[in-house]
PDB file of N, CA, C and O in Angstrom:
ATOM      1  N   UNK A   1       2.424  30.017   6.509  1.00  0.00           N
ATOM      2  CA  UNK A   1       1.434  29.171   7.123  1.00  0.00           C
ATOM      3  C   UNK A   1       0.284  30.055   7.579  1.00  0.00           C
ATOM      4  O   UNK A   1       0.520  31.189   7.996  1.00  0.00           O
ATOM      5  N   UNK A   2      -0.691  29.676   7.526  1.00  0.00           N
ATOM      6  CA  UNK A   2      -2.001  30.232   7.576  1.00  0.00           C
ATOM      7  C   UNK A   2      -2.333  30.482   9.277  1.00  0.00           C
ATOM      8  O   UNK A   2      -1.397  30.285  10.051  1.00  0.00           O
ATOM      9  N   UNK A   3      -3.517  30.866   9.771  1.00  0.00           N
ATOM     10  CA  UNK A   3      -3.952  30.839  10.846  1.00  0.00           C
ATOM     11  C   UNK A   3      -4.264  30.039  11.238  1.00  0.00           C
ATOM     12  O   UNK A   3      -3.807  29.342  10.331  1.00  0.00           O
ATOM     13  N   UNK A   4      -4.893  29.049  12.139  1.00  0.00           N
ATOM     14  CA  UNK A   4      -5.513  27.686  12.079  1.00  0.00           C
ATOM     15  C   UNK A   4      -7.141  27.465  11.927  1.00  0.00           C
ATOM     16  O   UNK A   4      -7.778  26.433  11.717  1.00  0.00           O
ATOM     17  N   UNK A   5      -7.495  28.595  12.083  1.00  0.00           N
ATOM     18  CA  UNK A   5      -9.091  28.619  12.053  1.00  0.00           C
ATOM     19  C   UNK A   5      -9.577  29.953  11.158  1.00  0.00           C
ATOM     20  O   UNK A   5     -10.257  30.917  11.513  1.00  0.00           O
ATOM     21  N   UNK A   6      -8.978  29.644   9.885  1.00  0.00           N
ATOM     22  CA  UNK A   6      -9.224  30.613   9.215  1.00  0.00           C
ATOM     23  C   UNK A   6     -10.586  30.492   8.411  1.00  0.00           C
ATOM     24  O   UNK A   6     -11.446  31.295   8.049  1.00  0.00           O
ATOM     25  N   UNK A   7     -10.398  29.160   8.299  1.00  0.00           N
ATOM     26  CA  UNK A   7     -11.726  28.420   7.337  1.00  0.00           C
ATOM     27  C   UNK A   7     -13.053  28.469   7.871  1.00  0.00           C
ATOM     28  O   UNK A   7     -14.066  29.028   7.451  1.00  0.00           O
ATOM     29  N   UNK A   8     -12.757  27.508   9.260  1.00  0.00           N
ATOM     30  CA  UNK A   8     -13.491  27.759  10.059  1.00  0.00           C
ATOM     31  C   UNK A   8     -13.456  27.669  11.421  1.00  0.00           C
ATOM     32  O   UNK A   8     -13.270  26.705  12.163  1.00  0.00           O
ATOM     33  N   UNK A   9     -13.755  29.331  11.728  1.00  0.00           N
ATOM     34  CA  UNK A   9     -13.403  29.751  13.251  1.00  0.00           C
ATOM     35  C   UNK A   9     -13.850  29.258  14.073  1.00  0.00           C
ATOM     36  O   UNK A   9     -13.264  29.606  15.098  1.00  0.00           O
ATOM     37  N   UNK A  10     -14.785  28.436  14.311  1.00  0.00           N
ATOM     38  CA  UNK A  10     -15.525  27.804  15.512  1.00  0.00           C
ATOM     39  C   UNK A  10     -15.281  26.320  15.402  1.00  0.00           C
ATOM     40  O   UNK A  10     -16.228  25.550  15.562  1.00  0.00           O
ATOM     41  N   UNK A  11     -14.097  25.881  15.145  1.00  0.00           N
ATOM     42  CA  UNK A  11     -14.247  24.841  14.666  1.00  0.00           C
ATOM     43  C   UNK A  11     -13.436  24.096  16.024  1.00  0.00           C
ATOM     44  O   UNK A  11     -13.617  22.947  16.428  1.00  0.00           O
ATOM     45  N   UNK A  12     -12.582  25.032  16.526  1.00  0.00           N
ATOM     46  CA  UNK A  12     -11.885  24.428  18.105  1.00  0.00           C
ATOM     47  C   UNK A  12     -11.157  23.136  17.663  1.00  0.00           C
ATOM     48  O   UNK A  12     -11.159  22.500  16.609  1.00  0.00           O
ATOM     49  N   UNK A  13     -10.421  22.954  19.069  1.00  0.00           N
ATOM     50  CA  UNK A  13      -8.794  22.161  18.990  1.00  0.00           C
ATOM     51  C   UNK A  13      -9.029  20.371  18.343  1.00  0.00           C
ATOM     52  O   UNK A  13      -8.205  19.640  17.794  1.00  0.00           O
ATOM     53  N   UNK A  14     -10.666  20.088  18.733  1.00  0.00           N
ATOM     54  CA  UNK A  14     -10.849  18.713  18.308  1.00  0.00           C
ATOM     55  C   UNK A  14     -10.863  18.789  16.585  1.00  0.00           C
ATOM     56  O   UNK A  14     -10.432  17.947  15.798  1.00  0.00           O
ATOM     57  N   UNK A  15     -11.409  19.890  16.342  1.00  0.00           N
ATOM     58  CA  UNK A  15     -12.089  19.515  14.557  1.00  0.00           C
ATOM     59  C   UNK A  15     -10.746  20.113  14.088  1.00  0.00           C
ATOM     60  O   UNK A  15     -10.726  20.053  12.858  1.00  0.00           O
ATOM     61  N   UNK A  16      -9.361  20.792  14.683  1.00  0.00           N
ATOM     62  CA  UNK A  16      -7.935  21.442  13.888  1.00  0.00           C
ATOM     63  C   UNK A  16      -7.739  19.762  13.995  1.00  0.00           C
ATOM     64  O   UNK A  16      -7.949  19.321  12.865  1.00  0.00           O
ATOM     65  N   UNK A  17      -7.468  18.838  14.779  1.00  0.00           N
ATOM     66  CA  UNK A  17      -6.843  17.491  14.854  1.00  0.00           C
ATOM     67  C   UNK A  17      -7.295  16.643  14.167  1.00  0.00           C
ATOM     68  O   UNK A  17      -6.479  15.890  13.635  1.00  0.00           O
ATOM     69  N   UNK A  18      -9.006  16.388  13.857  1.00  0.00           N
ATOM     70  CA  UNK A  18      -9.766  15.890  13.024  1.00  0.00           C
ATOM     71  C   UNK A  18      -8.883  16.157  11.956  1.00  0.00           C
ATOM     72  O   UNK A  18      -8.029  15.324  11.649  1.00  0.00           O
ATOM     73  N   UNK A  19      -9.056  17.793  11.044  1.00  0.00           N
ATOM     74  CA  UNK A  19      -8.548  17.702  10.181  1.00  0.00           C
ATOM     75  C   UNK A  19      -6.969  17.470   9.531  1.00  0.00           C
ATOM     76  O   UNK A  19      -6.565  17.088   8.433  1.00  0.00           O
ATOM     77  N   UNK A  20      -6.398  17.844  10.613  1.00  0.00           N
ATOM     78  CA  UNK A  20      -5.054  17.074  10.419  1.00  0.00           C
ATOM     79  C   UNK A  20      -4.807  15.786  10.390  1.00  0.00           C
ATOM     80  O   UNK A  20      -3.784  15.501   9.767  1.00  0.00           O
ATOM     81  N   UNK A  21      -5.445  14.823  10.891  1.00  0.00           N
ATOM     82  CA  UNK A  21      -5.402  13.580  10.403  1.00  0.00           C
ATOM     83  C   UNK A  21      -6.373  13.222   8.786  1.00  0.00           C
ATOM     84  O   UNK A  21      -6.417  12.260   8.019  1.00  0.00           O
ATOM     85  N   UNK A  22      -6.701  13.886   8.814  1.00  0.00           N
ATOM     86  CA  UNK A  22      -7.781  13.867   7.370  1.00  0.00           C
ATOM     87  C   UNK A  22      -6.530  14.020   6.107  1.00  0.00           C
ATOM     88  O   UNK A  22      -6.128  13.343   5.161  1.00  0.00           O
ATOM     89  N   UNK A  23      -6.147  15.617   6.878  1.00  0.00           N
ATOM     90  CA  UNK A  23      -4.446  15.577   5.627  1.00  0.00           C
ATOM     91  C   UNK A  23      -3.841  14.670   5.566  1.00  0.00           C
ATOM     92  O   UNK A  23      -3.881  14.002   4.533  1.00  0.00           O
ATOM     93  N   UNK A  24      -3.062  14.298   6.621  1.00  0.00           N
ATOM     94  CA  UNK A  24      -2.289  13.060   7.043  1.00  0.00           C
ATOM     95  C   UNK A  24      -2.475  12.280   5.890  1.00  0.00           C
ATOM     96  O   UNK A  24      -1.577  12.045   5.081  1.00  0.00           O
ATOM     97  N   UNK A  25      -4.038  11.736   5.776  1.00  0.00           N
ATOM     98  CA  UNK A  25      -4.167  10.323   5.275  1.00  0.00           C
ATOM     99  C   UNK A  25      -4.245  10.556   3.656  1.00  0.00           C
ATOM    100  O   UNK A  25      -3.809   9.755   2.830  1.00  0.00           O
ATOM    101  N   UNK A  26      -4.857  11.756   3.368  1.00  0.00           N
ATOM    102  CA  UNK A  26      -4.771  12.362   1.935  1.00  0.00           C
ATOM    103  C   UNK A  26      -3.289  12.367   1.456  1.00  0.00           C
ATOM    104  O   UNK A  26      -2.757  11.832   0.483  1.00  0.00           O
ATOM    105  N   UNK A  27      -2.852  13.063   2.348  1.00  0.00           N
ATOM    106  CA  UNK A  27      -1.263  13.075   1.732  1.00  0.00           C
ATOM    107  C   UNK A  27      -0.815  12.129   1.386  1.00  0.00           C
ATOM    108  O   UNK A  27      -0.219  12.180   0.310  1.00  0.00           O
ATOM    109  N   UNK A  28      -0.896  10.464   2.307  1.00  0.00           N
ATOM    110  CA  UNK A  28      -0.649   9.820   1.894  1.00  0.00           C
ATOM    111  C   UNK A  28      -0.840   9.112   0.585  1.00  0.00           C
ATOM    112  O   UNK A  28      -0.046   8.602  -0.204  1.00  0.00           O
ATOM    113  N   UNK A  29      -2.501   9.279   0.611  1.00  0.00           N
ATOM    114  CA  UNK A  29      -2.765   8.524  -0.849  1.00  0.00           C
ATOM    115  C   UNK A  29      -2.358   9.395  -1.678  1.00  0.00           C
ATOM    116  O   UNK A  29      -1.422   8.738  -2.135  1.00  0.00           O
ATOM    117  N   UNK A  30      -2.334  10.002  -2.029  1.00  0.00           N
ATOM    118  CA  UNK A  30      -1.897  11.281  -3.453  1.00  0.00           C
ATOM    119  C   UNK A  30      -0.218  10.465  -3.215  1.00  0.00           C
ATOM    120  O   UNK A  30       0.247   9.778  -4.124  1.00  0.00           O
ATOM    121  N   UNK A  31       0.374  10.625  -2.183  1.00  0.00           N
ATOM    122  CA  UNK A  31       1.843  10.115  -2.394  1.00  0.00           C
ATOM    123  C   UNK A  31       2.263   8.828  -2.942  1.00  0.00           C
ATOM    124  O   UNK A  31       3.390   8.486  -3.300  1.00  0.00           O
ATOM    125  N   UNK A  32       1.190   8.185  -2.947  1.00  0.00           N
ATOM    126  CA  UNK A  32       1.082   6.669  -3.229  1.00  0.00           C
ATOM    127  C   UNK A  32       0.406   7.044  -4.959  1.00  0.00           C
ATOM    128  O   UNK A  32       0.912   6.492  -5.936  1.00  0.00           O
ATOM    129  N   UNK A  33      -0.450   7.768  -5.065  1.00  0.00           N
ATOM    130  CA  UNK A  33      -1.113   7.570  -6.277  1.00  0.00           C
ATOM    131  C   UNK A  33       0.222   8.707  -7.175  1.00  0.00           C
ATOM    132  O   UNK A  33       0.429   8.158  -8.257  1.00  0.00           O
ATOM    133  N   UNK A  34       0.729   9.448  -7.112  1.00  0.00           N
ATOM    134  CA  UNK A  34       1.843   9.889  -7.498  1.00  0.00           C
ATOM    135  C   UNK A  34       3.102   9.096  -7.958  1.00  0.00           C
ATOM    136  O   UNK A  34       3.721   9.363  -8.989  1.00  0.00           O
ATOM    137  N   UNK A  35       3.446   8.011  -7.023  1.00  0.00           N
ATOM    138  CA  UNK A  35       4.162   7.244  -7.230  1.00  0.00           C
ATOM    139  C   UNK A  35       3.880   6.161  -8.097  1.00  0.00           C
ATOM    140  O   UNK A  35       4.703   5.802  -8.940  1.00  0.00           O
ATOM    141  N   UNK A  36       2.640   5.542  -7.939  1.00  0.00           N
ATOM    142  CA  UNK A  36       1.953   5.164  -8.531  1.00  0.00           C
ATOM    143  C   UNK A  36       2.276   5.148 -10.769  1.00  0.00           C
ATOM    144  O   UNK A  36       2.760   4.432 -11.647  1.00  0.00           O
ATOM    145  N   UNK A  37       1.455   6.714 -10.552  1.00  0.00           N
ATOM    146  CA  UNK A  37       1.365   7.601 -12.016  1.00  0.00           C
ATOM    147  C   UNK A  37       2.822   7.443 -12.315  1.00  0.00           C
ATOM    148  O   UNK A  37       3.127   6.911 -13.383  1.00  0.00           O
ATOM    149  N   UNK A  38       3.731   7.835 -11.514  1.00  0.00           N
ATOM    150  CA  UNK A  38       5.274   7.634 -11.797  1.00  0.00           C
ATOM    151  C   UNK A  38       6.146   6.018 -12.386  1.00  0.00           C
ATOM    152  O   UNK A  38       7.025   5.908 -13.240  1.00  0.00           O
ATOM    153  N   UNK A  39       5.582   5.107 -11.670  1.00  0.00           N
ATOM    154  CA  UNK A  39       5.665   3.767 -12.451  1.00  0.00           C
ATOM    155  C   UNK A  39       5.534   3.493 -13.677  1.00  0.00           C
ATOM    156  O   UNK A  39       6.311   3.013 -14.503  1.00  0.00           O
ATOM    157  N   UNK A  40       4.106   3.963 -13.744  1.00  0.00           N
ATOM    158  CA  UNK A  40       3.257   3.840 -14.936  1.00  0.00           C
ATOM    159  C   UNK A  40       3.735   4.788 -15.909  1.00  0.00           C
ATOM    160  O   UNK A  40       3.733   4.268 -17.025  1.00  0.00           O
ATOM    161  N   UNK A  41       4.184   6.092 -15.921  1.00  0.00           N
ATOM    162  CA  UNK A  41       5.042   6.821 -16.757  1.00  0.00           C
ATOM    163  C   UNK A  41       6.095   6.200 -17.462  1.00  0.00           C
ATOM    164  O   UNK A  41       6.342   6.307 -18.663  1.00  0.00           O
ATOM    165  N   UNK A  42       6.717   5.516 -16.575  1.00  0.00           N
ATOM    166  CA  UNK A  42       8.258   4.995 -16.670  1.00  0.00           C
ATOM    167  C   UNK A  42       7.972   3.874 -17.837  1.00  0.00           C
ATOM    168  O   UNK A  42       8.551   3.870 -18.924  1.00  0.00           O
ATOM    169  N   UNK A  43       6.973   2.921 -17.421  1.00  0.00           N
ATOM    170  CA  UNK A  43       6.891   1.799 -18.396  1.00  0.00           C
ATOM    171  C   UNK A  43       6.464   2.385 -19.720  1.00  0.00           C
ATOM    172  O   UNK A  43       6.968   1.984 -20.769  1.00  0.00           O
ATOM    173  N   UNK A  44       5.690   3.176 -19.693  1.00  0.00           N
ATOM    174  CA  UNK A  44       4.778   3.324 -21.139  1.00  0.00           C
ATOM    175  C   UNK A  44       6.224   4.128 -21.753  1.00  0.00           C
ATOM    176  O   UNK A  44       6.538   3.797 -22.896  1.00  0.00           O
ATOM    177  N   UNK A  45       7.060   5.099 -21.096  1.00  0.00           N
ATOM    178  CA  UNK A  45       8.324   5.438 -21.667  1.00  0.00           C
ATOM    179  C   UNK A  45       9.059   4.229 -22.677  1.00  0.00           C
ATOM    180  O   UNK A  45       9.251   4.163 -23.891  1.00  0.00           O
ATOM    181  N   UNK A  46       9.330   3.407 -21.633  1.00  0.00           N
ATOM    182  CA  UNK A  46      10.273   2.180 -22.413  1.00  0.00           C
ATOM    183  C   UNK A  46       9.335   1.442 -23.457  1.00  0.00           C
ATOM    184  O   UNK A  46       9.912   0.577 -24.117  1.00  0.00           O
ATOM    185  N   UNK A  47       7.695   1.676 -23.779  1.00  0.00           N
ATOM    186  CA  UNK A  47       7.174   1.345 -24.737  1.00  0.00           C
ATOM    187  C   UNK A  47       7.181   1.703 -25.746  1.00  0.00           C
ATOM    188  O   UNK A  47       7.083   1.021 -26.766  1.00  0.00           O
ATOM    189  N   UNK A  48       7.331   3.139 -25.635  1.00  0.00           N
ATOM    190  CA  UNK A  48       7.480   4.422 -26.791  1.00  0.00           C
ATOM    191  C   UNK A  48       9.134   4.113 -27.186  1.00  0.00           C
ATOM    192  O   UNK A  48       9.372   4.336 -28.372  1.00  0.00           O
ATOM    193  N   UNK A  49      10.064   3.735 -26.545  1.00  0.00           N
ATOM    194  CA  UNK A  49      11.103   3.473 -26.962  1.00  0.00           C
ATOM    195  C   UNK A  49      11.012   2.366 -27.991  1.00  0.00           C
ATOM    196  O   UNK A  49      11.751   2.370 -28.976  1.00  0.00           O
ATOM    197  N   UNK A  50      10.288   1.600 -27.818  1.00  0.00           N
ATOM    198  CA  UNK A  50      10.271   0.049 -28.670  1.00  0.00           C
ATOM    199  C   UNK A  50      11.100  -1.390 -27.365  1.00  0.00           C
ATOM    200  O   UNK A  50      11.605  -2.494 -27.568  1.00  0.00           O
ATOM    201  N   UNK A  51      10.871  -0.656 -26.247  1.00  0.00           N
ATOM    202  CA  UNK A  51      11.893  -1.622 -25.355  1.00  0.00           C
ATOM    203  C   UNK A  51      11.083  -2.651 -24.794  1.00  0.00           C
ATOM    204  O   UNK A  51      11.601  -3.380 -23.949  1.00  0.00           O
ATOM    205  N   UNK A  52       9.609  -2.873 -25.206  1.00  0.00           N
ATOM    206  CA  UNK A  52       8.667  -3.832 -24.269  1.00  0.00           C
ATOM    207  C   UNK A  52       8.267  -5.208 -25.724  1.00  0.00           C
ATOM    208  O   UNK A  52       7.630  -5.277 -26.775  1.00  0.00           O
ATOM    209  N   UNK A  53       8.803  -5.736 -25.192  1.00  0.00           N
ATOM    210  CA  UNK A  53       9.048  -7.448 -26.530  1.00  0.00           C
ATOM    211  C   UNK A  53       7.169  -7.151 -26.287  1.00  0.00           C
ATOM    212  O   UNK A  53       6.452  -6.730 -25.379  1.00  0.00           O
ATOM    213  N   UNK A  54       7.014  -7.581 -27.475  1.00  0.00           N
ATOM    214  CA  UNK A  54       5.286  -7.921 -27.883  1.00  0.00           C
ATOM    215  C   UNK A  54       4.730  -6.761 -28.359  1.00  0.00           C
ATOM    216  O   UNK A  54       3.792  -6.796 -29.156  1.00  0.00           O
ATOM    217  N   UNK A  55       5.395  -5.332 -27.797  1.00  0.00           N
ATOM    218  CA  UNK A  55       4.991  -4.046 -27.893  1.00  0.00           C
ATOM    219  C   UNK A  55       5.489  -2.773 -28.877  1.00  0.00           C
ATOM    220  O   UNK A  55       5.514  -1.544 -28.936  1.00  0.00           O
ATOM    221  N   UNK A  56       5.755  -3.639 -29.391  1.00  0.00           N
ATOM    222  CA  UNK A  56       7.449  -2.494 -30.516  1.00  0.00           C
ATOM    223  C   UNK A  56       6.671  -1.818 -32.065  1.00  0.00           C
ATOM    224  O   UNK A  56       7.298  -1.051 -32.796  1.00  0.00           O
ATOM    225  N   UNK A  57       5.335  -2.235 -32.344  1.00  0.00           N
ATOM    226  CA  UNK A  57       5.235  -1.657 -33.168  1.00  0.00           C
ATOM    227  C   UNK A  57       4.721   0.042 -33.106  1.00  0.00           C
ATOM    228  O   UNK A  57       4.653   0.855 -32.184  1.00  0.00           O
ATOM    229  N   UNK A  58       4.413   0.103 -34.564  1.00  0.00           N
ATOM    230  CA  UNK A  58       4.140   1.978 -34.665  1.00  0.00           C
ATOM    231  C   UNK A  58       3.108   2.501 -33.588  1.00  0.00           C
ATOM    232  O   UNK A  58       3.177   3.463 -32.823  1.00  0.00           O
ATOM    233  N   UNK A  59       2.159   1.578 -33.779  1.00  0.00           N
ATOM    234  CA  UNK A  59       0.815   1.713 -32.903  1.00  0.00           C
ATOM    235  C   UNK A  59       0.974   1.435 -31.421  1.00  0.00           C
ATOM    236  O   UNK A  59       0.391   2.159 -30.614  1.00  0.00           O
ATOM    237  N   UNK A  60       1.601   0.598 -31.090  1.00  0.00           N
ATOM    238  CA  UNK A  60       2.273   0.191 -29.454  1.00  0.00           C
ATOM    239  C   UNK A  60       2.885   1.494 -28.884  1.00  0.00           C
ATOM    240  O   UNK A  60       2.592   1.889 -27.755  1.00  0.00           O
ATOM    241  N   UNK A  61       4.210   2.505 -30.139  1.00  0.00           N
ATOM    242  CA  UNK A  61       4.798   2.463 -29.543  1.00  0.00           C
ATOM    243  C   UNK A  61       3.855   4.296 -29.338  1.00  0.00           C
ATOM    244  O   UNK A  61       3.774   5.021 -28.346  1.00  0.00           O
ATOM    245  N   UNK A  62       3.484   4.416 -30.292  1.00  0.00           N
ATOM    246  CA  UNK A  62       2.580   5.596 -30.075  1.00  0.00           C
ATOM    247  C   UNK A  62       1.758   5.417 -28.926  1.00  0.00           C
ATOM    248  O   UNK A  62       1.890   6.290 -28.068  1.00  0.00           O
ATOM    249  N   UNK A  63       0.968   4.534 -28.699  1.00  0.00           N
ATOM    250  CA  UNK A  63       0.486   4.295 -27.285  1.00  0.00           C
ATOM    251  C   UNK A  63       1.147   4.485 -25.839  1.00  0.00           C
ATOM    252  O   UNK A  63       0.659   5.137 -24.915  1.00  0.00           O
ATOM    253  N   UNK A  64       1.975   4.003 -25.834  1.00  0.00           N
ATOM    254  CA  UNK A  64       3.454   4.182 -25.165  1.00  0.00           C
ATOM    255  C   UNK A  64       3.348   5.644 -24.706  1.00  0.00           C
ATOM    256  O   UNK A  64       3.023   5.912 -23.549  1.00  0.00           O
ATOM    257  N   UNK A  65       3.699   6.844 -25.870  1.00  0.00           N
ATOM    258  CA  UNK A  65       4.193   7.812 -25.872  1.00  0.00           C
ATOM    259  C   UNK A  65       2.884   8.776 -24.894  1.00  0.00           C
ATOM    260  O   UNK A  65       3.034   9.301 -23.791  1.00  0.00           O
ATOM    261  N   UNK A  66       1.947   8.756 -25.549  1.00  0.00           N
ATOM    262  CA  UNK A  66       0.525   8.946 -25.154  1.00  0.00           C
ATOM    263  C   UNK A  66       0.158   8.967 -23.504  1.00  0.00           C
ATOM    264  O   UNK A  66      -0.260   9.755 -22.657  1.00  0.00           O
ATOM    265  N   UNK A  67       0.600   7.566 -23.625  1.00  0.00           N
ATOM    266  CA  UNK A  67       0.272   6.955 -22.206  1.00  0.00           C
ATOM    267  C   UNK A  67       1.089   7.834 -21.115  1.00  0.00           C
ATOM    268  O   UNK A  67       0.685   8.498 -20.160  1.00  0.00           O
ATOM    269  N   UNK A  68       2.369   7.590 -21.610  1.00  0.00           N
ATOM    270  CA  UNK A  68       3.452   8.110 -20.628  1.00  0.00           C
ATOM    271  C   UNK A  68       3.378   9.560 -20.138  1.00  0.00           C
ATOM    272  O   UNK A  68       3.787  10.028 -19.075  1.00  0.00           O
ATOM    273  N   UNK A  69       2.551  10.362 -21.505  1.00  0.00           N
ATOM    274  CA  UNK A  69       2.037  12.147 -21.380  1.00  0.00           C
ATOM    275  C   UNK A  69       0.965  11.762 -20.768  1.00  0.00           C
ATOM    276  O   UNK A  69       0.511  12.885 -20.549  1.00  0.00           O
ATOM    277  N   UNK A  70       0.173  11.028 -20.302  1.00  0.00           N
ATOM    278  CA  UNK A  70      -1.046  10.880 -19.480  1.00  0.00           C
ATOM    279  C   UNK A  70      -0.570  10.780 -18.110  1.00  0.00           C
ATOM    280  O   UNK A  70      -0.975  11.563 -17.251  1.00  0.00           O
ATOM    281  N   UNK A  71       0.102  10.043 -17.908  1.00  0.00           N
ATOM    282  CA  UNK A  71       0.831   9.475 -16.622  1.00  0.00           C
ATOM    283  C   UNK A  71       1.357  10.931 -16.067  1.00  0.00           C
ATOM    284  O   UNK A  71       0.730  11.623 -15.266  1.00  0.00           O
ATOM    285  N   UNK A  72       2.706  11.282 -16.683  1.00  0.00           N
ATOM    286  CA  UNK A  72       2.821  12.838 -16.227  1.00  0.00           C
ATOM    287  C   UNK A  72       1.883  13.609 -15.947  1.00  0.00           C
ATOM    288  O   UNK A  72       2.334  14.415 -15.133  1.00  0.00           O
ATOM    289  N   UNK A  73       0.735  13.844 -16.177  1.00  0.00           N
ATOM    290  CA  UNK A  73       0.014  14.795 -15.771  1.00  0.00           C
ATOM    291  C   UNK A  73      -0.358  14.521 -14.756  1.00  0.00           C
ATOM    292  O   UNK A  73      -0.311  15.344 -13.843  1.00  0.00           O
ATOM    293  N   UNK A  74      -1.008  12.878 -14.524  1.00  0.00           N
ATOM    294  CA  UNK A  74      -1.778  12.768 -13.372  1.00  0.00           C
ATOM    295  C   UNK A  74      -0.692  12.994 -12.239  1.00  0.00           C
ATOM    296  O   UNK A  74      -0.807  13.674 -11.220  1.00  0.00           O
ATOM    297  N   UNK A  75       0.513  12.168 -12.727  1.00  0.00           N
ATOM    298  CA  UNK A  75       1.543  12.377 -10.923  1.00  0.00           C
ATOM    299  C   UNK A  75       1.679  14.275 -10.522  1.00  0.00           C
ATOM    300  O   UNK A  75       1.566  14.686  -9.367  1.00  0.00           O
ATOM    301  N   UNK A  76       1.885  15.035 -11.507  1.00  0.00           N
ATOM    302  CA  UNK A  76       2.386  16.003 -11.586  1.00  0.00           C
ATOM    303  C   UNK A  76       0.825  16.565 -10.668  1.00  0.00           C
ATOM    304  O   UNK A  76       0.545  17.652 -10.162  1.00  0.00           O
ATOM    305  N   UNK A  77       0.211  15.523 -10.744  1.00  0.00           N
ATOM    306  CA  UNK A  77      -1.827  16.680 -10.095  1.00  0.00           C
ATOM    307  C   UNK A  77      -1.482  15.978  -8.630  1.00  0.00           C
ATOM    308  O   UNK A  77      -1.655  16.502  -7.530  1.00  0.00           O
ATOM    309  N   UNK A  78      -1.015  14.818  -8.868  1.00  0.00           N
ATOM    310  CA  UNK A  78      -1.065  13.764  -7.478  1.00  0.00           C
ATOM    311  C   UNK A  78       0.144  14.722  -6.814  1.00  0.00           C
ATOM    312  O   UNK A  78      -0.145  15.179  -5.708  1.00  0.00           O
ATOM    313  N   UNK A  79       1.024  14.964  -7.172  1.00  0.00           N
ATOM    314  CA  UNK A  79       2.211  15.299  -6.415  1.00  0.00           C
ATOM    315  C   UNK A  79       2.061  16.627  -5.591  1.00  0.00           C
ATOM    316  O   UNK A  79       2.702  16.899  -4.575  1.00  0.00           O
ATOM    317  N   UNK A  80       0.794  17.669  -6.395  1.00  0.00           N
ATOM    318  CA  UNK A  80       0.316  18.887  -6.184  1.00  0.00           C
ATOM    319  C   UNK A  80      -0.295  18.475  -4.921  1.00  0.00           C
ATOM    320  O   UNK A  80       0.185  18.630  -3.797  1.00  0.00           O
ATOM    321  N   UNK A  81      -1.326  17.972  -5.211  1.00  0.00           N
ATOM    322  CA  UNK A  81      -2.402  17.662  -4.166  1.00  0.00           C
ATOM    323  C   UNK A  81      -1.594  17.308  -2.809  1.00  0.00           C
ATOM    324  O   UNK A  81      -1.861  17.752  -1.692  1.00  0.00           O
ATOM    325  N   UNK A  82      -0.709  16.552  -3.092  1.00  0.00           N
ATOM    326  CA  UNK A  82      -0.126  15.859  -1.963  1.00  0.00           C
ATOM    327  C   UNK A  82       0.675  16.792  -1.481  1.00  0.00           C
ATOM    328  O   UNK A  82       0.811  16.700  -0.261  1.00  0.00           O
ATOM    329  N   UNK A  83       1.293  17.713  -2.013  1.00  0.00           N
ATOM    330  CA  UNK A  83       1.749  18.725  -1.234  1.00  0.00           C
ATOM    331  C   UNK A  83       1.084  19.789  -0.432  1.00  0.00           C
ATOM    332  O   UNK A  83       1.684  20.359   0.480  1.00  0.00           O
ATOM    333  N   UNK A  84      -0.194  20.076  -0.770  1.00  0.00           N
ATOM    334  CA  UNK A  84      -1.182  20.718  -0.683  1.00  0.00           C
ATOM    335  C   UNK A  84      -2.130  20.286   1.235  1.00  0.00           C
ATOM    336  O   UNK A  84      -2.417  20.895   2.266  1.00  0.00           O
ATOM    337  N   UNK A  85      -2.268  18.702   0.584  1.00  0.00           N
ATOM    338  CA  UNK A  85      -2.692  17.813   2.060  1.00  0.00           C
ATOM    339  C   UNK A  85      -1.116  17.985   3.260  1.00  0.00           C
ATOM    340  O   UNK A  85      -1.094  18.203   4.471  1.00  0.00           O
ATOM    341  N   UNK A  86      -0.138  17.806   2.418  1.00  0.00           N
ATOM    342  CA  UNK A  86       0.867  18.321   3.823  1.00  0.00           C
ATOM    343  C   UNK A  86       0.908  19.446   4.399  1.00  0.00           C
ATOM    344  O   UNK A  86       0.939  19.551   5.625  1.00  0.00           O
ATOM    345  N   UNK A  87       0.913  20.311   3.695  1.00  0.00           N
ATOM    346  CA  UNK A  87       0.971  21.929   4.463  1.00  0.00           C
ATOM    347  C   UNK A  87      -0.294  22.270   5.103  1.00  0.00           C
ATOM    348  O   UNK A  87      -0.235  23.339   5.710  1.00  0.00           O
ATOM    349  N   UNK A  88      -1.805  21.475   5.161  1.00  0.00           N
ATOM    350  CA  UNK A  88      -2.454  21.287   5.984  1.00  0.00           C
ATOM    351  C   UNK A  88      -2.541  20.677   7.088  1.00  0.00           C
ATOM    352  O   UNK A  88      -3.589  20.671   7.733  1.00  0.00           O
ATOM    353  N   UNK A  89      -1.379  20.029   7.503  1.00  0.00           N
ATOM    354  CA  UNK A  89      -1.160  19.033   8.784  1.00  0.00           C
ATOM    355  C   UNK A  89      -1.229  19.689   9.621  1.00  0.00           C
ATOM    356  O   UNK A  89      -1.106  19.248  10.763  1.00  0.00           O
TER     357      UNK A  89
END
């Protein structure tokens, strides 16, 4: 763990609390948009499988596959970030 006023030294006990609630609320959304990306992974998975009725062909299911490597990345950035906004609390 860092110093608390490493960033910025004059910044005193109101603007360390400021920014800890700033993390707080970041963390949250990244945890939400993580979870989020994680949903959305999951489905486009079972698309690429052929498991979504309406969605089973070559082109669906390639979409699917695509999608689902899109999804991973973003949770995997969301999940970063969000760890990132916690260890700033």
């Amino acid at each position: 763990m860092s110093a608390p006023n490493v960033d910025k030294p004059n910044e005193g006990i109101v603007g360390q609390i400021g920014n800890s609630i700033k993390n707080a609320g970041n963390y949250v959304a990244e945890t939400v948009q993580g979870k989020t990306a994680e949903a959305s992974k999951e489905a486009n998975k079972e698309q690429a499988k052929g498991n979504v009725a309406g969605k089973d062909s070559l082109s669906d299911r390639a979409s699917g596959a695509f999608g689902a490597a899109s999804d991973k990345l973003d949770q995997s950035k969301h999940d970063a970030s969000a760890r990132a906004n916690k260890e700033g609390i």
